[in-house]
C-alpha positions in Angstrom: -15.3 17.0 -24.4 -13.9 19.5 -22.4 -10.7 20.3 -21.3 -9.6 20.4 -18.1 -6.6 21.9 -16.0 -5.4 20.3 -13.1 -2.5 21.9 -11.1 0.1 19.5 -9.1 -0.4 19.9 -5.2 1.4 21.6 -3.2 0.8 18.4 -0.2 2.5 16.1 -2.7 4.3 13.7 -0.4 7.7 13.5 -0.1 10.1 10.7 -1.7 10.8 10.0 2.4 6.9 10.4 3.1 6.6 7.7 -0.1 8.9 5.0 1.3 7.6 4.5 4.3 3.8 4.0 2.7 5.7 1.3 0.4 7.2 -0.3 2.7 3.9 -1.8 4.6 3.0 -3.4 1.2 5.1 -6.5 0.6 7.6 -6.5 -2.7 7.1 -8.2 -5.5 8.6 -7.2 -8.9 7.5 -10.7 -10.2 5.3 -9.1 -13.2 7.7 -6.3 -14.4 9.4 -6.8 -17.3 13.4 -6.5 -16.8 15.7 -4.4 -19.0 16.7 -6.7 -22.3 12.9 -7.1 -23.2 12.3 -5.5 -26.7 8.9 -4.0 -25.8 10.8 -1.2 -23.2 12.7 -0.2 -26.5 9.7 -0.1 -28.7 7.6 2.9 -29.4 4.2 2.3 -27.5 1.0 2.3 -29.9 -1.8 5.5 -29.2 -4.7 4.2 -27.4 -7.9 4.7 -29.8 -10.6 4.0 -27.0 -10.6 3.8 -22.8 -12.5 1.1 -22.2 -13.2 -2.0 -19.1 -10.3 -3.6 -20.4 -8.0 -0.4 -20.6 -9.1 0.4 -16.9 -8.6 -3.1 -15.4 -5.3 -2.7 -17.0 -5.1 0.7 -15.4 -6.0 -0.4 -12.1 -4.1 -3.8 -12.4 -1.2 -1.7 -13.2 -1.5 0.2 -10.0 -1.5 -2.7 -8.2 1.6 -4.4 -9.7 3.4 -0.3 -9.1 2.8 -0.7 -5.5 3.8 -4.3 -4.8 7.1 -3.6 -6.7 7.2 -0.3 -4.3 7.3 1.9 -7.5 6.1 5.6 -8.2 5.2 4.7 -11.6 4.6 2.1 -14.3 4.2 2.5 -18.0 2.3 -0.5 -19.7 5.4 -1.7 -21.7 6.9 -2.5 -18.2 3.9 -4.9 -17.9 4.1 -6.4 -21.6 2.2 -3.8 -23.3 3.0 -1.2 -25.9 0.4 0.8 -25.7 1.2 5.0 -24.6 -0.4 4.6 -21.2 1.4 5.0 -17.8 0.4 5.3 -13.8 1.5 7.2 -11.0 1.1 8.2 -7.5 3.1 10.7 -5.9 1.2 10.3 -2.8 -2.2 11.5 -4.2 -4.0 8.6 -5.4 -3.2 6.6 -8.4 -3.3 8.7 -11.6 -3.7 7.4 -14.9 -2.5 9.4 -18.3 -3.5 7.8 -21.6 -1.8 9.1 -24.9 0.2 11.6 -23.1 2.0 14.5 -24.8 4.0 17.2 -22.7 3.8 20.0 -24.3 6.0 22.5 -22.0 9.1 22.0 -20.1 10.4 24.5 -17.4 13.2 24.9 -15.4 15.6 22.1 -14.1 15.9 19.4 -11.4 19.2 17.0 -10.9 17.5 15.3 -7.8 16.5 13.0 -6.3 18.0 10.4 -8.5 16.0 7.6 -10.6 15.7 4.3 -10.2 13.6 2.0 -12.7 11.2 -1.0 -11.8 12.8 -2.6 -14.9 16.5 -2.4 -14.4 16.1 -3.4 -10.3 19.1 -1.7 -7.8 20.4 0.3 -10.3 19.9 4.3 -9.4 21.6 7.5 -11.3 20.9 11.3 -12.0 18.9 12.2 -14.1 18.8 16.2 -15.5 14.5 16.5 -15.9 12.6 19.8 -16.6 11.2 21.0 -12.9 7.9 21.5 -14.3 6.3 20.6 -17.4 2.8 20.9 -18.9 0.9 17.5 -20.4 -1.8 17.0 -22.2 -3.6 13.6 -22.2 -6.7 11.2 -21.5 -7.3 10.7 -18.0 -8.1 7.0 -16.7 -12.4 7.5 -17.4 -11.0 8.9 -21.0 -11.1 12.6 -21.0 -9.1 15.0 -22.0 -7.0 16.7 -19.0 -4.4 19.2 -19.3 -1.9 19.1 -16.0 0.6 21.0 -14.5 3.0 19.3 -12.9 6.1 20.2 -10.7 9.4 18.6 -9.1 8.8 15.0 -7.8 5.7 14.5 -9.1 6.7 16.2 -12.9 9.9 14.3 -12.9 8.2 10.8 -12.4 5.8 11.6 -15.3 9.0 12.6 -17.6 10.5 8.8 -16.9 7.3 7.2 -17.1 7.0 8.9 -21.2 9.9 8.2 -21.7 9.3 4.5 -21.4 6.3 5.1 -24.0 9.2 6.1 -26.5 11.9 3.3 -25.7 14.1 5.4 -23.7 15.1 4.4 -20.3 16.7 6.3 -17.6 20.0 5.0 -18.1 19.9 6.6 -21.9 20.1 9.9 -20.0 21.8 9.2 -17.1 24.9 11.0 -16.0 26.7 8.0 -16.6 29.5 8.8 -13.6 26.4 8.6 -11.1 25.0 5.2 -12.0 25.6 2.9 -9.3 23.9 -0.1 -8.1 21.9 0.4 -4.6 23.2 -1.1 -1.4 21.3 -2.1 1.1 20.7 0.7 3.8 21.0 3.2 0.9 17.4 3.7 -0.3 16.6 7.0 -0.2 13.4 7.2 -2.7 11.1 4.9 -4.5 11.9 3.4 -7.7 9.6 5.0 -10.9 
């Protein structure tokens, strides 16, 4: 199949822009798994095949993201080592299967990261500010995307999880603090 390039967006939305879209879906983090699971320290299997079942998941996965007012999800945070992980930066859920990012650029300390599996706790992170990945998309073709800021530091965290690393592992650890209320200033990834 052919390869194809997508380039990020400039109309991206905002972290601000992304709250306030969460926040009209009612929370519920009930199907996440928390930090002290072994799966989110397991390396996540290659998918072989996209099929029904892999985008149910997909779309399942999307749906358990937004409840839990996330940016993204990697399937171990649902149970499931297997390298695929959603997102929506305010574009429509995205889908990358088997992803691989092959270029980093630049750097980013902000904003800082939160995780749907460790709840409250928030910290800076250092992430390339753009990056090049190549993967499957959610129909199972091959895409290559260009991805910058917001949207290319949410895809960063989420392959991370496909390798057992969590935020906190890179974490300046003098910046992690648990969230207060009144003091959420961008969606959890």
């Amino acid at each position: 199949m052919p390869t194809t390039t997508t380039e990020a967006t400039p109309g991206v939305a905002e972290p601000d822009e992304l709250v306030e879209k969460l926040e009209k879906i009612p929370f519920d983090d009930s199907r996440i798994v928390k930090y002290g699971d072994p799966v989110l320290r397991q390396v996540a299997e290659p998918l072989d095949r996209v099929d029904a079942e892999i985008q149910a998941l997909i779309a399942e996965m999307g749906d358990i993201m937004n409840r839990a007012h996330g940016v993204g999800l990697a399937a171990p945070q649902v149970g499931k080592s297997i390298r695929l992980l959603v997102y929506d930066v305010g574009e429509g859920l995205q889908a990358l299967i088997n992803p691989v990012i092959l270029k980093k650029k630049g750097e980013q300390m902000e904003p800082e990261e939160g995780c749907l599996s460790i709840p409250g706790l928030r910290g800076v992170v250092p992430r390339a500010n753009e990056i090049t990945v190549k993967a499957l998309d959610g129909a199972g073709r091959p895409i290559r995307l260009r991805a910058t800021e917001f949207e290319a530091r949410v895809i960063q965290h989420e392959v991370d999880h496909l390798d057992g690393i969590l935020f906190i592992d890179l974490a300046d650890p003098a910046t992690l603090h648990m969230e207060t209320p009144g003091r959420e200033d961008a969606p959890a990834e």
